[in-house]
N, C-alpha and C positions, 0 to 999 in steps of 0.2 A: 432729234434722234432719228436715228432713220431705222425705215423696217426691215426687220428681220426679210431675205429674200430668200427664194429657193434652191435649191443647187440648180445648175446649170443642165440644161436638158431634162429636167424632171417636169417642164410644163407641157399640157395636154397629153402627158404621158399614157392617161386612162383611155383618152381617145385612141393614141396609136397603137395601145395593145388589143383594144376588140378590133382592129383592121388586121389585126398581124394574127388572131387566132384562130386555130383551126380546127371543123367541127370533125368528132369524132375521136378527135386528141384524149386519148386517157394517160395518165401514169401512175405505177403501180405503185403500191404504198409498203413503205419498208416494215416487216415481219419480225417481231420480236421471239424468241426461245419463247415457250413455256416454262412461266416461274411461278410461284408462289406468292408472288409479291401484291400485299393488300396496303391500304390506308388505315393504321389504326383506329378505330373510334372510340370516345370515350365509354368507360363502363358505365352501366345505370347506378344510381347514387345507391348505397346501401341501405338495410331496415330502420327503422329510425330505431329499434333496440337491440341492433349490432354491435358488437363491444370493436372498438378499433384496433387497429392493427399491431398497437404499442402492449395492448392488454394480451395478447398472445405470446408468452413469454416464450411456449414451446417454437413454434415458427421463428422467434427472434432469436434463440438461439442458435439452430437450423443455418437460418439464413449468414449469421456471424461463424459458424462454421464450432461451434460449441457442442459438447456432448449436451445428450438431453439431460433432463433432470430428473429424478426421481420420488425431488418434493415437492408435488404441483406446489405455486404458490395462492392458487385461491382455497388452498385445506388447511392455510395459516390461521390462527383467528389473534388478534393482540389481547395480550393481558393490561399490561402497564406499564408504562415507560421505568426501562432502570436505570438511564444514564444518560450523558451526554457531554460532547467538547465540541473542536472546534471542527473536527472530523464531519461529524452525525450525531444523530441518536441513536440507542439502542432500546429497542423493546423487548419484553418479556412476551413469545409465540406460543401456543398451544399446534401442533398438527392435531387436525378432529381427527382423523381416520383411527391415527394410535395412539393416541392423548400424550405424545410426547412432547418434552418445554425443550425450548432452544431461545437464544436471541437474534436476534433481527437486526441488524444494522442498519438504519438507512443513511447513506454519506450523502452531505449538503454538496448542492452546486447545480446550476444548471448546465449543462453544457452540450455541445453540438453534437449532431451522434457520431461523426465519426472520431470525434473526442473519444465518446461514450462509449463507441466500438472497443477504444486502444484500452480506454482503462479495464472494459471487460475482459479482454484479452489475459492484460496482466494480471490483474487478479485472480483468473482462472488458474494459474500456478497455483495458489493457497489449496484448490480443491485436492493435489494431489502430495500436501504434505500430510504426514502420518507419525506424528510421536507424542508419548504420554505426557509430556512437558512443553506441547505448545498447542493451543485453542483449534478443536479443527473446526475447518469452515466445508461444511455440507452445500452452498447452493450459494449460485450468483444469482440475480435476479436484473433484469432492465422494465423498473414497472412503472409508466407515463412517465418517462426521461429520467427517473432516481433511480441510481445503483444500490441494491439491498443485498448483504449479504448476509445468510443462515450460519451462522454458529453455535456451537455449541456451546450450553448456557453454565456457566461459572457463577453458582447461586450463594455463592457469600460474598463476589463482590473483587474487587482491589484491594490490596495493599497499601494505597496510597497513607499518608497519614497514619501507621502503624510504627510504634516503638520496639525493636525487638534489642532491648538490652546485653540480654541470653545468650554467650555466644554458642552453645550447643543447640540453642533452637532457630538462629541468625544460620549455623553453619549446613543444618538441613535445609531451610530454606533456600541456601545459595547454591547448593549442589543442583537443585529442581529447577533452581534458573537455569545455571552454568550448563546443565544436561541439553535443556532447551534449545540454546544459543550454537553449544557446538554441530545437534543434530542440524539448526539451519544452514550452520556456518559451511555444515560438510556437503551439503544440496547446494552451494552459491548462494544463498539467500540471505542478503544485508538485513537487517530490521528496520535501522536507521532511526528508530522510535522508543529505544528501552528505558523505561521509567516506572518509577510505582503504579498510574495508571494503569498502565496496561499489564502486570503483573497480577494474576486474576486466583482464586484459589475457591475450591469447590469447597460440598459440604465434608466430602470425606480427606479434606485434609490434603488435597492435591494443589499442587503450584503448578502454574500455566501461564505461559507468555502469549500476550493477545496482538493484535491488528501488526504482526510482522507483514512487510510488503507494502499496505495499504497505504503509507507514510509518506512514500515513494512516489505513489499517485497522486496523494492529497498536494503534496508541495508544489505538482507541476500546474494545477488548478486554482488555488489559495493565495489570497496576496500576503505579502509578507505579516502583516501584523498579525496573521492568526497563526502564526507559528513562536510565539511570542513563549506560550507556555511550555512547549520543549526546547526552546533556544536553553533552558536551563540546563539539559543535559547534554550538549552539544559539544563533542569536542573540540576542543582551542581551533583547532587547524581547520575543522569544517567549516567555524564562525569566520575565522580569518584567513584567507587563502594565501595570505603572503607568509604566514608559515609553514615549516615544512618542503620548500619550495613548491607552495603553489599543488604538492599529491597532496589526495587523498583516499586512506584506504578504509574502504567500509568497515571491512571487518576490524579492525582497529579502534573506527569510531564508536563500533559498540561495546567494546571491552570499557572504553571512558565512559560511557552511558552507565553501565551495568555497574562499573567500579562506586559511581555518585549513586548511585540508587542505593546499593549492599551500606553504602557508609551513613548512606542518609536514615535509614533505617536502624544502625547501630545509637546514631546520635538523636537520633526523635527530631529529628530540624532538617534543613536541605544547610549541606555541610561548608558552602561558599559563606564571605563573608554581608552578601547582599540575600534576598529574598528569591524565592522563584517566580514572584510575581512584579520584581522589579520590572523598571525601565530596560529596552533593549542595551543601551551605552555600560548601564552598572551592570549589568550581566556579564559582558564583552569583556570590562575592565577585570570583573572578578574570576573571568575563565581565563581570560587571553595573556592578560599582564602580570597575575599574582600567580604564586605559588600554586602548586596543587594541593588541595585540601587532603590533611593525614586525620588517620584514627589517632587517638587521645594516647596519651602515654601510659595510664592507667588500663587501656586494652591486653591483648597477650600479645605477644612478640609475632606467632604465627599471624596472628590479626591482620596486626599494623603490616607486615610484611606483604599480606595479602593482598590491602588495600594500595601499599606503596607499587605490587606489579601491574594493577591496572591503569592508574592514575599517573604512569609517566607523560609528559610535556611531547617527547617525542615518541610518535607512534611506531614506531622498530621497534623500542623496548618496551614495549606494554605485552605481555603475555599471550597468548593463544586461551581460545576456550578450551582445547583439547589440553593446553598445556597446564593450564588453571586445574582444569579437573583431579591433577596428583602434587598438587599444592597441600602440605602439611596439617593446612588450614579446613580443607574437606577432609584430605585421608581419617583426620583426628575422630572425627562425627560419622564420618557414614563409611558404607560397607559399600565401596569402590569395585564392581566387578574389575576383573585382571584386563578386561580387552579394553577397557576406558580407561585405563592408567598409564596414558600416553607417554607421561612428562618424560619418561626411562627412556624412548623412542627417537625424542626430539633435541636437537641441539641444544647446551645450554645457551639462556638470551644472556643479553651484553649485560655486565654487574651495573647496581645501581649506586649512585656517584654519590658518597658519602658528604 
């Protein structure tokens, strides 16, 4: 192997240049602007009982670009856990300052923060819904990487598992949904998550639709099997994309949600001919393949009809919420102000096919 050589005329080059230089030779050195420009250095490490950067929720929202808050979260104290799914839990909160209760959500998952940024973002919509038939949410939180949200505390609980045979106390009930659904529906706001769970009612007898939105967020986080438990109320066309060709319309799919809920609650059972805690496949088969589940024949005519405009196969002729609201079936029961008695407004939908 031969040695590396030097380039050509580069030897005693060091020689020929102190013969060739000349004293007194100076050259001037080139002059930069006056700028600003430094080397950052590191900061000194902080107290050792500094709270970090994630515990300052006010700064975190600042920085994210978030109105501030109004409810510190260190003036939370927890009472007791009152719930839980695949979402989060939720706690029962005291604020000390005004000894006021609320709940607390904290949604599972870890994720990156600019994950954590986007879901903050969306969720930040909920803060500026405002109707007495849907759960308001007072404060987002980002506290050591878990998203908690303040809502307002619904102290009797779900619906879930309630029998309402009655159809005059089934048809108050369904108007406090139906109120609900429309006021989102008329803000753009899918639910995508309507079920007895989250159908929440206080102590003075108030019906309340909880975690609209959140649902949204949760599915794009969540692997498939933890949505196993609303796959139950999932219209045909959302489980299945090749019907319908392949649309689908949110608002739609909560009329099918909301239709299985109101009937599920008439029959004291979940109204398919499988469980709601079946297998994904018998779910599938008993949304996607069978029939849509009807009210019983011994029901009242308004009923069954009721239930027949939500629970169409195809989502064009499932009803509006605004339209639902001057359905026979509510007028009967409750005292329908004149400006939510749409149905007179709106085109009739396409007849249902005998």
């Amino acid at each position: 192997m031969r040695p590396i050589q030097p380039p050509p005329g580069t030897a005693g080059a060091s020689q020929n240049s102190r013969s060739r230089r000349l004293r007194g030779l100076t050259l001037p050195l080139p002059q930069r602007e006056p700028t600003n420009l430094a080397v950052p250095l590191p900061l000194p490490p902080p107290p050792p009982n500094s709270a970090p950067p994630c515990m300052n929720h006010q700064s975190t929202n600042n920085s994210m670009g978030l109105p501030p808050q109004t409810i510190e979260f260190s003036h939370l104290e927890r009472v007791n856990r009152i719930g839980s799914g695949a979402g989060g839990t939720v706690y029962k909160v005291v604020h000390r300052p005004s000894g006021r209760q609320y709940a607390l959500k904290v949604m599972y998952g870890n994720h990156e923060e600019s994950v954590r940024n986007q879901i903050l973002r969306e969720i930040m919509i909920l803060r500026d819904v405002n109707d007495s038939n849907v759960v308001k949410c007072h404060e987002i939180y980002n506290h050591n990487g878990e998203i908690q949200v303040l809502l307002e505390l619904m102290d009797n609980g779900s619906l879930e598992g309630h029998h309402i045979p009655n159809e005059h106390q089934l048809s108050k009930l369904t108007y406090q949904i139906l109120r609900g659904i429309a006021y989102l529906h008329r803000r753009k706001i899918v639910h995508r998550d309507i079920k007895p769970s989250n159908i929440l009612v206080n102590s003075m007898k108030k019906v309340k639709i909880a975690d609209f939105g959140v649902s949204r967020v949760l599915a794009q986080t969540m692997d498939c099997n933890s949505s196993v438990g609303t796959l139950a109320y999932m219209s045909p066309e959302r489980i299945n994309s090749d019907l319908n060709n392949g649309k689908y319309d949110g608002f739609a799919g909560d009329i099918w949600s909301f239709g299985v809920s109101i009937l599920e609650f008439y029959l004291g059972r979940y109204p398919f001919t499988t469980t709601r805690q079946g297998d994904w496949a018998s779910l599938m088969c008993a949304i996607c393949m069978s029939e849509p589940p009807e009210a019983p024949p011994t029901a009242s005519p308004e009923f069954r009809d009721f239930i027949a405009r939500c629970l169409q196969r195809e989502p064009a002729r499932r009803w509006t919420a605004a339209h639902l609201l001057g359905h026979p079936f509510i007028l009967h029961y409750n005292q329908v102000p004149q400006q939510q008695n749409l149905h007179q407004l709106l085109p009739p939908p396409r007849p249902l096919s005998s």
